[in-house]
ChimeraX commands (.cxc) that place a marker at each C-alpha (Angstrom):
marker #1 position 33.84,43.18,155.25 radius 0.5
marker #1 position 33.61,40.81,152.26 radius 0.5
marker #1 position 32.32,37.67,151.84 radius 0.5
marker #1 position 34.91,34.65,150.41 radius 0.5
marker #1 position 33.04,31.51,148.61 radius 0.5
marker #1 position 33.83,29.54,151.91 radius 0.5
marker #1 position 32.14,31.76,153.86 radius 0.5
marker #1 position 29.00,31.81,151.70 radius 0.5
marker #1 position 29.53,28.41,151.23 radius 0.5
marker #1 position 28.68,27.60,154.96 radius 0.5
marker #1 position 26.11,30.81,155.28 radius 0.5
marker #1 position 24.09,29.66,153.13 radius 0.5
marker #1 position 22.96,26.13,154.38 radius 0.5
marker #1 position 23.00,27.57,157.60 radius 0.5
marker #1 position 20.37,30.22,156.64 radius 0.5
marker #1 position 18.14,28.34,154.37 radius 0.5
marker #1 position 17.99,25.75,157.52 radius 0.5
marker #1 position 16.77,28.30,159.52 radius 0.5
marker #1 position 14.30,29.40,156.99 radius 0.5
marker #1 position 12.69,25.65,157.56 radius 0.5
marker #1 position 12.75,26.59,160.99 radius 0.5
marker #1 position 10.86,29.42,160.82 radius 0.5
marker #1 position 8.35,28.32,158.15 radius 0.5
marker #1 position 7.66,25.41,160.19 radius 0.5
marker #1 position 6.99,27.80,163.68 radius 0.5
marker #1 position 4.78,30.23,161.43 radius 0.5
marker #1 position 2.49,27.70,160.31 radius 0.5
marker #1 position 2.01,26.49,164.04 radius 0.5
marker #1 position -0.93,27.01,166.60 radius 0.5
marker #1 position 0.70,29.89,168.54 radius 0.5
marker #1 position -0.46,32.81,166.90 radius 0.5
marker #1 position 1.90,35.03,168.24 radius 0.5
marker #1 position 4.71,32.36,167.71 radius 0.5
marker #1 position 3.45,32.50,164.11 radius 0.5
marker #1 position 3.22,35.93,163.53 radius 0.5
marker #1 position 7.05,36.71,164.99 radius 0.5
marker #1 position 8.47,33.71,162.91 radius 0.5
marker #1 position 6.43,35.37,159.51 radius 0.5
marker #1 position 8.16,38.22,160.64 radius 0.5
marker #1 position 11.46,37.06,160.66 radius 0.5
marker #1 position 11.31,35.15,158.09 radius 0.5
marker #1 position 10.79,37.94,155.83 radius 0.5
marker #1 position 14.35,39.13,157.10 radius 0.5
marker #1 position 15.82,35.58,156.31 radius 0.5
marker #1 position 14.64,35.18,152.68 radius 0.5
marker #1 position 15.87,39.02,151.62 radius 0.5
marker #1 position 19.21,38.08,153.39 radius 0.5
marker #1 position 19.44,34.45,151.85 radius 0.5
marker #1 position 18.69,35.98,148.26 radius 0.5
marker #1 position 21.72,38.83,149.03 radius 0.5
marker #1 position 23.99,35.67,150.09 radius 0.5
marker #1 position 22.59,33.73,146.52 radius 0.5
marker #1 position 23.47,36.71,144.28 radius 0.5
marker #1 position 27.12,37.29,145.96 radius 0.5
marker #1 position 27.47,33.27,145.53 radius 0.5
marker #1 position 26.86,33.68,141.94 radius 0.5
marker #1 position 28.83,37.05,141.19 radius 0.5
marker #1 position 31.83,35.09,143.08 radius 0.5
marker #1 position 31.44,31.19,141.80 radius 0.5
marker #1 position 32.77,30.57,138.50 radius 0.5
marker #1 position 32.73,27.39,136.38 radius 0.5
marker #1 position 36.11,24.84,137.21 radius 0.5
marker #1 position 35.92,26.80,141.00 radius 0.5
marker #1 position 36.03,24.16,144.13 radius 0.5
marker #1 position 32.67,24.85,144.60 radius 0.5
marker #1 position 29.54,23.60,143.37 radius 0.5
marker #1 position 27.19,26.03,141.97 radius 0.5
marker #1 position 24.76,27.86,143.64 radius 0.5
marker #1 position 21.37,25.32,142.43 radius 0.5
marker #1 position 24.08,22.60,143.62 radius 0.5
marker #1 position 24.83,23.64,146.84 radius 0.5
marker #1 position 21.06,24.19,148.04 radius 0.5
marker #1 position 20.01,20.87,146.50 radius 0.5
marker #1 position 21.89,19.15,148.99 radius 0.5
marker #1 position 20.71,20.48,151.38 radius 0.5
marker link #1:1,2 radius 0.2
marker link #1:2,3 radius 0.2
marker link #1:3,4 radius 0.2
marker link #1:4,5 radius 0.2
marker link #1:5,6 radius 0.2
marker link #1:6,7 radius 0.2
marker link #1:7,8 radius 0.2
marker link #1:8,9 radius 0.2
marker link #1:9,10 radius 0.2
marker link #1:10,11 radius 0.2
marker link #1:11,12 radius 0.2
marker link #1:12,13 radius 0.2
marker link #1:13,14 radius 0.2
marker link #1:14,15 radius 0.2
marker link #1:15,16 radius 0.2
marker link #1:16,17 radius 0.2
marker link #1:17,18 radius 0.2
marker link #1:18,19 radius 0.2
marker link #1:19,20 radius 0.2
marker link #1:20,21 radius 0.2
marker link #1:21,22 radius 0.2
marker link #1:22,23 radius 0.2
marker link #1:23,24 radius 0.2
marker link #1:24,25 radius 0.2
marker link #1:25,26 radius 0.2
marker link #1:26,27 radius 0.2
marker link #1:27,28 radius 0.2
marker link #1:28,29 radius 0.2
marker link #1:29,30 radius 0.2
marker link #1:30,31 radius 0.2
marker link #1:31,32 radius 0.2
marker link #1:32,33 radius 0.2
marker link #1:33,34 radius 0.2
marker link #1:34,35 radius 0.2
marker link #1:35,36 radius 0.2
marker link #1:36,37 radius 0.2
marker link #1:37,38 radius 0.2
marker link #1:38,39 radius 0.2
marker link #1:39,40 radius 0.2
marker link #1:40,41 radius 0.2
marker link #1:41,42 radius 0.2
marker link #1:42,43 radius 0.2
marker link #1:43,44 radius 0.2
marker link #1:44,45 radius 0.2
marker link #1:45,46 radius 0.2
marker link #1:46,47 radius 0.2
marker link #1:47,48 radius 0.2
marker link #1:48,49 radius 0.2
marker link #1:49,50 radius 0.2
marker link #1:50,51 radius 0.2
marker link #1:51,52 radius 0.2
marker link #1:52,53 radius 0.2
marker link #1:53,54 radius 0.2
marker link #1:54,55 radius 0.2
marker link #1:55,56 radius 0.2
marker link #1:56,57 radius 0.2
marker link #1:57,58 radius 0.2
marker link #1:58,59 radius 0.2
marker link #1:59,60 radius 0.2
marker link #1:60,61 radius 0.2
marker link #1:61,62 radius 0.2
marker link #1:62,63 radius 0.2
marker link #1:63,64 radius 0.2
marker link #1:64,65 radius 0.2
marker link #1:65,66 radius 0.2
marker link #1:66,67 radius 0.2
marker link #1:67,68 radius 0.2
marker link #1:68,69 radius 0.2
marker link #1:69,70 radius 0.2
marker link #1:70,71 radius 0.2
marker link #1:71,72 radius 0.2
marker link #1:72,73 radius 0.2
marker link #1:73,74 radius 0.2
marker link #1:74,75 radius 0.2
view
C-alpha cells in the first residue's frame, strides 16, 4: 500500500496530535500511565518521522500542498 500526499496530508496532524496526547499523559502523576504513554510514544515519533520523510520525497514545489515545515506549523 502507498501513501498519496492527501493521505499524509491528514496522517500527519492526526499523529503529531496524538503525540501531544501522549507527552502530556507521560508527564502525569500515574506512574504506570506515564510509563505506557513514554512507551508509546516512542512508536509515534519513529512513525511520524517515516510519514515526514515520505511527505517530503512526495511534495514538490507549485504541488497543492504546503510543505512539510508548513503543514505542522499549523497545527
Amino acid at each position: 500500500m502507498s501513501l498519496t500526499l492527501v493521505d499524509l496530508s491528514l496522517l500527519i496532524p492526526l499523529v503529531k496530535q496524538e503525540l501531544g496526547v501522549l507527552n502530556g499523559l507521560a508527564k502525569g502523576q500515574d506512574h504506570q500511565l506515564a510509563q505506557d504513554a513514554s512507551e508509546l510514544s516512542a512508536l509515534y515519533r519513529q512513525t511520524a518521522e517515516k510519514l515526514k520523510e515520505e511527505y517530503q520525497t512526495l511534495w514538490w514545489e507549485g504541488s497543492d500542498f504546503p510543505s512539510y515545515e508548513t503543514l505542522i506549523r499549523e497545527l
